[in-house]
N, C-alpha and C positions, 0 to 999 in steps of 0.2 A: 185674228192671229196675233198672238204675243212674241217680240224680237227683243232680245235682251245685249248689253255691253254693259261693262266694266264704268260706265259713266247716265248710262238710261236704261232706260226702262219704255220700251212702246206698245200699241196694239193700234192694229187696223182692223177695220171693218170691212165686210165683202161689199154691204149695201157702198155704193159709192168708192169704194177701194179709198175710203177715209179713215186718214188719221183719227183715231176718236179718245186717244191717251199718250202725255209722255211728261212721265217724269224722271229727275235727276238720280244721281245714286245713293240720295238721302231719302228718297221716293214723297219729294217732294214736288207739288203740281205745277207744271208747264203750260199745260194746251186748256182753252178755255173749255168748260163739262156740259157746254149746250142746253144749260138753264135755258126753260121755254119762255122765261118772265123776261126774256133779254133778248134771246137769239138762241136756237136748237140747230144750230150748223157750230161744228168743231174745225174742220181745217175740209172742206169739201175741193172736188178737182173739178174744173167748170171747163166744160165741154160740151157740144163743138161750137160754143160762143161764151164770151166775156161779155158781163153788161146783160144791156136789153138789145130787141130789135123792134121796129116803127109796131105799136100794137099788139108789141108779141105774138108774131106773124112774120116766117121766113118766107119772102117770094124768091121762086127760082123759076126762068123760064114762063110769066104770068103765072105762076099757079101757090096759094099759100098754104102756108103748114103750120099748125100753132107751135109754138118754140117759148117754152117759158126763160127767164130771165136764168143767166151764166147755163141754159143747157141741162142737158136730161143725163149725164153721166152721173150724177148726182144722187141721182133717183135710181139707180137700178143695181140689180146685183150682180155683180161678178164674178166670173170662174176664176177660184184660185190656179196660180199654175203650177207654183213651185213654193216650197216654206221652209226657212231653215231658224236657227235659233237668233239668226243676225238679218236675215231678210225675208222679204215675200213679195212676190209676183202676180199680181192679177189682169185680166183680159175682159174686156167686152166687146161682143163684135155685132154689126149689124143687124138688126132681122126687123122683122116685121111693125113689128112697135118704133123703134127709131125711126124707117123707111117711113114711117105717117106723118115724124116732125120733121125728117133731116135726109130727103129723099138720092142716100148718099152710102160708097160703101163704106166701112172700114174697117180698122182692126185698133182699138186702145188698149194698150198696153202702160199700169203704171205698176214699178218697182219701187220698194222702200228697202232700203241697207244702211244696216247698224256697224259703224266703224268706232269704237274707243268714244270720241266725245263729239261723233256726227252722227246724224241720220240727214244722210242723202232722201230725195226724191224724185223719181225722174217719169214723165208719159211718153211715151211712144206711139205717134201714130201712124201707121199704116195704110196702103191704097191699092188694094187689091181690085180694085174699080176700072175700067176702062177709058175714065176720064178726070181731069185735076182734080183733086177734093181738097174744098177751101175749109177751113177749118181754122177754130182759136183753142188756145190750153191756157187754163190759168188757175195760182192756188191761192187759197184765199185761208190760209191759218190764221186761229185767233190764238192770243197768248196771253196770260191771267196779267192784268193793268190793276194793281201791282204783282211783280214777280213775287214770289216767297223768298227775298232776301232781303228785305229792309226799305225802307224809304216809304213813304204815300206815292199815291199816284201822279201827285204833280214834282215829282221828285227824276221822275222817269225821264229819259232822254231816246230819242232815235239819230245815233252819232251816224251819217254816210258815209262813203270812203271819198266821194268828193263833194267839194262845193256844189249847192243847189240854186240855180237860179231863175233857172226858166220858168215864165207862170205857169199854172198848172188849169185843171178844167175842174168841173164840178160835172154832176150827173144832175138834168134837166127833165124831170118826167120819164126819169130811168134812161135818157138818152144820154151823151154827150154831150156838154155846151161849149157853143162858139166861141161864147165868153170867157174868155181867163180871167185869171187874179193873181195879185203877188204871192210869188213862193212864202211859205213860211219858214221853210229854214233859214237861220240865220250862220251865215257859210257852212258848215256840213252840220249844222245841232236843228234840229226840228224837235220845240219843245209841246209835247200832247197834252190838251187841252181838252173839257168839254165841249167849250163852245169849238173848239174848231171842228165838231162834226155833226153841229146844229143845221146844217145846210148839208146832211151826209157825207160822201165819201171825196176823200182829197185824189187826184189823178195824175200823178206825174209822167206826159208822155214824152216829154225830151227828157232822159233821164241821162246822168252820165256817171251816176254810181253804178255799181254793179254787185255791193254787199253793203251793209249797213250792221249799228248792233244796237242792239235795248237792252236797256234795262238803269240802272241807278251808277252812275260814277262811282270807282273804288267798292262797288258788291257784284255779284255775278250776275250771269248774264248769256243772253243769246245771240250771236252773230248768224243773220241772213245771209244766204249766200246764190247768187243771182244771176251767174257771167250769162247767159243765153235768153235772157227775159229784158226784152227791149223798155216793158212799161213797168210802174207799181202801181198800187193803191194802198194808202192808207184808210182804215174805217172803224169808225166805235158808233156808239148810241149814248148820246150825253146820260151821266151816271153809271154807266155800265161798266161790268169789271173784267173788261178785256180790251184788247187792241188787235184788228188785223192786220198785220205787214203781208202785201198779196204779189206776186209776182206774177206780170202775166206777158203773152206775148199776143197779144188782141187788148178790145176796148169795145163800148157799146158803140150801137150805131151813131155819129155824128147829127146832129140836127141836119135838116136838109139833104140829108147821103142820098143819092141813088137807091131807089127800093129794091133790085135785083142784088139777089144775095152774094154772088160770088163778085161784085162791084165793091165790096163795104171793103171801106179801109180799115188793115188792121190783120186781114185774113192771110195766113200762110195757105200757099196752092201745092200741094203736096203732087207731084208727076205721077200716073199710073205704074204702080211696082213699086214706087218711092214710099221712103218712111221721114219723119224729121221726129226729133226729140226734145223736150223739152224737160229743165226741171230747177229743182233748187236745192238749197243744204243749211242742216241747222247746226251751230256747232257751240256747245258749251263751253262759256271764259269764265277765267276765275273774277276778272274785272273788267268791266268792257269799257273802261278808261282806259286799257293798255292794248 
C-alpha cells in the first residue's frame, strides 16, 4: 500500500504490515532496501516477543512452543483493513499457526498515518481471550547510514532529548546479559561507529529519552519519536549502510530468567477484553541540530 504527503512518500507491505519504503519529497531514500548481502528486513514489527527466548522455545504451563527470534508477526500476512492516500490499517489475528508457537488469543492491529512531515506508527493489541495475554511490541527500522544529505557515515550523529547514562546490556547468545557496560553516549550525542556493533546490538533499558534525532549536524534529518516505548535498541553490522533506531516495549529473555513465559520480564499482561498500544513517529527536520 502506497500513503503519500506533501513531505514523503511511503509503502507498506501486507507480509509483516512492514514498512518496506520511505522517501522524502525529493524522493530521495530514507529506509534501508533489504539488500540480502547485509540484512533483508526493512523496518519489521516484532511480535509477540523482542529479542530471543532460552533455545527459541516458549514454555507456558510446562509445555514448549518453537518461537523464533522478535516473533512470527513478521512472517505472516495480513488483512488489510482500511487504505486511504495518508494511511492504512492492517490486522492479524490468531488461528491455527500462531496457537502452535504462541498458544494465545489475540487480535494485532498496526496503523501507519501520513501527516505533512510525519509518519506515525502505532500496534494495537487486543485480548479477546479469557485469560492475560502477555505480550512484547517492538520496531525495529533501519535507515540508510548515511542519509542522502551529505556528510560520511562517521559524520552522523544520534542527538537524545536527554542525557544518557545508565549502562546498557548487550545480547549474549541472543539472550540478555547480566553484564553491562558504559553508556556511549557522551551527555545526549551517541557517536555510531563500526566497531561499536562488533559485539551486536546496543540495549538501552533505563532509558530516559523518549525521542532522539539522526542524522549530520546543520543537514536534514530524522527525529524518532518514542513517548510510550520504555526501552531502544540501537543495531548495524560493521560496514553495513544502515542504522536501526528500534523502539520497543519488551527485551529478550534475561540470562538466568524463569523459563515459564508469562514470568519473563519485559512482558505487557494485557486483561481479558483489554487492548494496550503501542507505537512511534518519524518526523522530517530541516536540520536536526535545531
Amino acid at each position: 500500500m502506497k500513503l503519500t504527503s506533501d513531505f514523503f512518500k511511503a509503502e507498506v507491505a501486507a507480509l509483516g504490515a512492514e514498512l518496506v519504503r520511505l522517501t522524502d519529497k525529493e524522493g530521495r531514500e530514507l529506509l534501508w532496501n533489504g539488500d540480502p548481502v547485509f540484512w533483508t528486513g526493512r523496518a519489521p514489527v516484532l511480535f509477540p516477543i523482542v529479542g530471543r527466548l532460552p533455545g527459541d522455545e516458549l514454555v507456558h504451563e510446562g509445555v514448549g512452543y518453537p518461537m523464533a527470534q522478535h516473533g512470527f508477526a513478521r512472517r505472516r500476512m495480513f488483512e488489510l483493513e482500511a487504505h486511504t492516500s495518508s494511511s492504512a490499517s492492517f490486522v492479524l489475528r490468531a488461528d491455527e499457526e500462531t496457537r502452535r508457537q504462541y498458544p494465545f488469543d489475540f487480535v494485532l492491529r498496526v496503523t501507519y498515518t501520513l501527516v505533512e512531515a510525519t509518519l506515525t506508527v502505532e500496534a494495537t493489541v487486543e485480548n479477546p481471550g479469557a485469560v492475560p495475554l502477555p505480550a512484547s511490541v517492538g520496531f525495529h527500522p533501519a535507515f540508510r547510514w548515511p542519509l542522502p544529505y551529505g556528510g560520511t557515515r562517521a559524520d552522523h550523529q544520534l542527538i537524545f532529548e536527554k542525557a544518557e547514562t545508565a549502562p546498557i546490556h548487550r545480547p549474549v547468545g541472543g539472550l540478555l546479559s547480566t553484564a553491562t557496560e558504559a553508556n556511549p553516549a557522551v551527555d545526549t550525542i551517541v557517536e555510531p561507529t563500526d566497531a561499536m556493533f562488533a559485539r551486536d546490538a546496543l540495549i538501552f533499558l533505563d532509558l530516559r529519552s523518549h525521542h532522539l534525532r539522526y542524522g549530520v549536524p546543520g543537514e536534514p534529518g530524522l527525529e524518532v519519536d518514542f513517548p510510550g516505548m520504555p526501552h531502544l535498541g540501537l543495531w548495524s553490522k560493521p560496514g553495513a549502510p544502515f542504522l536501526c533506531i528500534e523502539p520497543w516495549a519488551g527485551y529478550a529473555t534475561p540470562e538466568q530468567a524463569p523459563a515459564e513465559f508469562t514470568q519473563k520480564p519485559g512482558l505487557s499482561h494485557i486483561q481479558p477484553g483489554g487492548s494496550k498500544s503501542f507505537g512511534f513517529s518519524l518526523r522530517w527536520l530541516p536540520d536536526i541540530g535545531r
